[in-house]
C-alpha positions in Angstrom: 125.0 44.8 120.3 121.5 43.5 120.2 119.6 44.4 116.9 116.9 46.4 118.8 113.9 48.5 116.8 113.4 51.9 116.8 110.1 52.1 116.5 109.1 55.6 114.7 107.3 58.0 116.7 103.3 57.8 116.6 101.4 59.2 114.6 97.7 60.3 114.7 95.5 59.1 112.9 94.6 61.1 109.8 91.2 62.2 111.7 92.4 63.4 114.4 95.2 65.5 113.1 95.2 69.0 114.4 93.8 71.5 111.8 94.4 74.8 111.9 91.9 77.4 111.5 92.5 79.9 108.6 94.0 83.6 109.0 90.3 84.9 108.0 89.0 83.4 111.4 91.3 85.2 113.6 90.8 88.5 111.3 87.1 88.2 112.1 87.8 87.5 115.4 89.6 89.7 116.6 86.9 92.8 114.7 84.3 91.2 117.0 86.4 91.6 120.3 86.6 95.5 119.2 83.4 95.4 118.4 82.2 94.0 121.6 84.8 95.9 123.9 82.9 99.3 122.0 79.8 97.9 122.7 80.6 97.5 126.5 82.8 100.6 126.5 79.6 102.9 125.6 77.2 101.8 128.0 75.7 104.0 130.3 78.3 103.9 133.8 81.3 103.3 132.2 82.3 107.0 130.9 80.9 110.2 131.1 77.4 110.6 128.7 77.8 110.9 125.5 82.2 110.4 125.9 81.7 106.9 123.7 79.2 107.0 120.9 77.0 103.9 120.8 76.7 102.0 117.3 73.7 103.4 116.7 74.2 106.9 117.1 77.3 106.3 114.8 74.9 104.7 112.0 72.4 107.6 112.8 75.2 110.6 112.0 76.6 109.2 109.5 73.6 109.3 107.9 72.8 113.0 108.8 76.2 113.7 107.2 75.6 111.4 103.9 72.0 113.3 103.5 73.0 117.1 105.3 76.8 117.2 104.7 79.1 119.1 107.2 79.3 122.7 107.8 77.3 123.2 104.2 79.9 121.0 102.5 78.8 117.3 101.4 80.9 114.5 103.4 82.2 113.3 99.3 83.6 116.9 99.2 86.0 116.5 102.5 86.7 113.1 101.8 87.5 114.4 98.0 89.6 117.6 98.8 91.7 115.3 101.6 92.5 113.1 98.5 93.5 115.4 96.4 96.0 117.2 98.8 96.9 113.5 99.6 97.7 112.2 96.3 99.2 115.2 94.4 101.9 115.8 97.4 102.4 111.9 97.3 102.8 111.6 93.3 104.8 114.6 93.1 107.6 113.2 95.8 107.5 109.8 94.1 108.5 111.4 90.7 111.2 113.3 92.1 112.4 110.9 95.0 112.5 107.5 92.9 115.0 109.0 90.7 117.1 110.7 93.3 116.7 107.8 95.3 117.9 105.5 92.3 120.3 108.2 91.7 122.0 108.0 95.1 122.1 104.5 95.4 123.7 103.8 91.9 126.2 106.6 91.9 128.9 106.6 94.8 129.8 110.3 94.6 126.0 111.1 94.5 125.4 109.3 97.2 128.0 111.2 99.2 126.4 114.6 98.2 123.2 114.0 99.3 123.1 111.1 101.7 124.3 113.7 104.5 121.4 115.7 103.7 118.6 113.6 103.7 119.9 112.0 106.9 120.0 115.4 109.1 116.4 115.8 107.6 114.7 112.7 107.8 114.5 112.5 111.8 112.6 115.5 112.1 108.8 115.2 112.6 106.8 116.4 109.5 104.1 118.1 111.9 107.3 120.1 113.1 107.2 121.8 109.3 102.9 122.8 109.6 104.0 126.2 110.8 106.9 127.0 108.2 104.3 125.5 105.5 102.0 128.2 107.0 104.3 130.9 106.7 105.7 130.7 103.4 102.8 129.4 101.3 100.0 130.5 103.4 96.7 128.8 104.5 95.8 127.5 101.0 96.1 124.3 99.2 100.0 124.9 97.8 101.8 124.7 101.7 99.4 121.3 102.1 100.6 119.8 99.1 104.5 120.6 99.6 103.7 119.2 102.7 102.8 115.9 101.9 105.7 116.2 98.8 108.1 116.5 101.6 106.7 113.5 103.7 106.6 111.5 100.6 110.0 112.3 99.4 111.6 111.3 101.8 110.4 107.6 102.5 110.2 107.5 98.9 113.9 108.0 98.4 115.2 106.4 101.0 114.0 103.0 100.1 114.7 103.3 96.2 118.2 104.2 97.4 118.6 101.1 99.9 117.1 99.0 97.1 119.8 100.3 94.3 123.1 100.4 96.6 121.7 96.6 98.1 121.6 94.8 94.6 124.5 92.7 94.0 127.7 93.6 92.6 127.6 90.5 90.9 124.7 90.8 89.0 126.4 94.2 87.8 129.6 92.5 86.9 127.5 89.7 85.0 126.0 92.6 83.0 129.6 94.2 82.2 130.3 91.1 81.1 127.7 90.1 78.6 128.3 93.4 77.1 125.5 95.8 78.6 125.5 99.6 78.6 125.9 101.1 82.7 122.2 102.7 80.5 121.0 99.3 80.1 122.1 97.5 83.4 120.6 100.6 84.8 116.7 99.7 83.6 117.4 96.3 83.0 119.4 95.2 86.2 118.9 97.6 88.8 115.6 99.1 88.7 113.8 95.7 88.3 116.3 94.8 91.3 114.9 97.0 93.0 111.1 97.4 92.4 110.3 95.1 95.4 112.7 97.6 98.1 110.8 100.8 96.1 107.1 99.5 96.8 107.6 99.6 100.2 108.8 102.7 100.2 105.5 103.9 98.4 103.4 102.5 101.4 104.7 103.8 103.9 104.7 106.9 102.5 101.7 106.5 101.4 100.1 106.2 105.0 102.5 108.5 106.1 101.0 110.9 103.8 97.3 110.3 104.8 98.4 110.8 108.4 100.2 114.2 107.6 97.6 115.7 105.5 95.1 115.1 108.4 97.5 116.8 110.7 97.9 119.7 108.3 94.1 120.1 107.9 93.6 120.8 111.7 95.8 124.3 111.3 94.1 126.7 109.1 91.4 124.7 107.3 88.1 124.8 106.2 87.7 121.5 104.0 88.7 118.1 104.9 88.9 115.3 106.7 90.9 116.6 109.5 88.9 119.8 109.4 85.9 118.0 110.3 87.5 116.5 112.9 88.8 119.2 114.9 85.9 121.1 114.3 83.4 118.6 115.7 85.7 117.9 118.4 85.8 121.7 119.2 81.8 121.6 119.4 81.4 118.3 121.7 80.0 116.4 118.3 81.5 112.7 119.4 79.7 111.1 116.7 81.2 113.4 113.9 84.8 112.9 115.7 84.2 109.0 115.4 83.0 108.7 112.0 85.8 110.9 110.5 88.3 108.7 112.7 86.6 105.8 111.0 86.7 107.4 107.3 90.7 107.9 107.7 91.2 104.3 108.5 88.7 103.0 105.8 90.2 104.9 103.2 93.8 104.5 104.7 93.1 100.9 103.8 91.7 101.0 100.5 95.2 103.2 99.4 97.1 100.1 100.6 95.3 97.7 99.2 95.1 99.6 95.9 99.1 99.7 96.0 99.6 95.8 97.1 97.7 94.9 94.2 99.9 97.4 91.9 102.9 95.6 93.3 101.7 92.2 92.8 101.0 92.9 89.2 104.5 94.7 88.3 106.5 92.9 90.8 104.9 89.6 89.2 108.1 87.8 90.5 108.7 88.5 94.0 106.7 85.5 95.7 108.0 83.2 93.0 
């Protein structure tokens, strides 16, 4: 056999290696092509008048509702009382559905009681419970906030259930075997275990939350977010429509930023 080279493949020189752009440029991007699509979109000719707000009527009304408020009600207020019914409902059901959720995924038999349950519930639509909410705790703020608890719940213990029952057996046996209490492998084990499988949880029911009490603020309202909304949309006020669209989103993002930055500080070890 003749002794022939393999020459390695060619490479380019150090200049003219491909570079890739970073995530921030397709991020901006891809805002500008909404942007510009909006832009084109409310032009005179391609919808109805007045069915697409320009930019500048948006920047004009939201304006009128920083200086005049909405239906005698300062734009803070509905963006305050939509928080509130947001973020009691949502801390309520992650007190009580981290520990059941713990609960059920730790413990066999209480998994088998409950498990059943949560499963015939979960698939139902949380909008399908607006009119019960109505009925039984009436228009005020209580049937909003059990609401959103029930939303919340759920997700909440659904994940801190997967993330218990999912943690290796090993890791248990390790702790038997060293001498822990089931107490101790508990918080030292399991519920560090399963922090990472419990944050998700919380977003999602987090924005789940946001969604619903939105929802439940277009029945039987007279404060909110979602009232404002439906209200506006009820008296042809685009603009209004748009900018409370835009409001949800904006602070819909700042709640899930706020929570990624809580799990990167107590789930320090996850993208180690």
């Amino acid at each position: 056999m003749s002794d022939a080279k393999v020459n390695p493949p060619s490479q380019p020189p150090s200049g003219e290696r491909r570079r890739e752009a970073p995530d921030v440029v397709y991020s901006v991007l891809a805002v500008a092509t909404l942007l510009a699509l909006w832009v084109v979109a409310s032009r005179p000719g391609m919808f109805r008048p007045g069915y697409v707000p320009t930019p500048e009527s948006l920047g004009t009304t939201f304006l009128e509702l920083l200086r005049d408020g909405y239906q005698g009600q300062p734009l803070r207020q509905h963006i305050q009382i939509s928080l509130f019914r947001t973020l009691t409902g949502f801390l309520l059901g992650v007190l009580v559905g981290v520990p059941v959720g713990l609960l059920t995924g730790y413990s066999r038999r209480a998994g088998a009681m409950i498990s059943p349950i949560m499963a015939f519930i979960r698939p139902i639509p949380p909008i399908a419970f607006i009119p019960m909410t109505v009925l039984y705790f009436g228009l005020g703020e209580v049937g909003k906030i059990v609401l959103i608890f029930f939303v919340s719940f759920n997700y909440v213990q659904a994940n801190a259930q997967a993330g218990a029952a999912n943690f290796p057996i090993a890791y248990r046996r390790a702790a038997q075997s060293i001498g822990l209490t089931k107490a101790q492998t508990f918080f030292r084990i399991i519920l560090p275990g399963a922090l990472p499988q419990i944050f998700t949880g919380l977003k999602v029911a987090l924005a789940l939350s946001w969604a619903v009490v939105v929802a439940a603020e277009l029945v039987g309202a007279q404060s909110g977010l979602g009232f404002m909304i439906s209200d506006a949309a009820l008296l042809f006020r685009l603009p209004v429509v748009f900018i409370g669209i835009v409001l949800i989103g904006a602070i819909g993002l700042v709640l899930n930023l706020t929570l990624n930055f809580a799990e990167a500080k107590i789930v320090h070890w996850k993208g180690r």
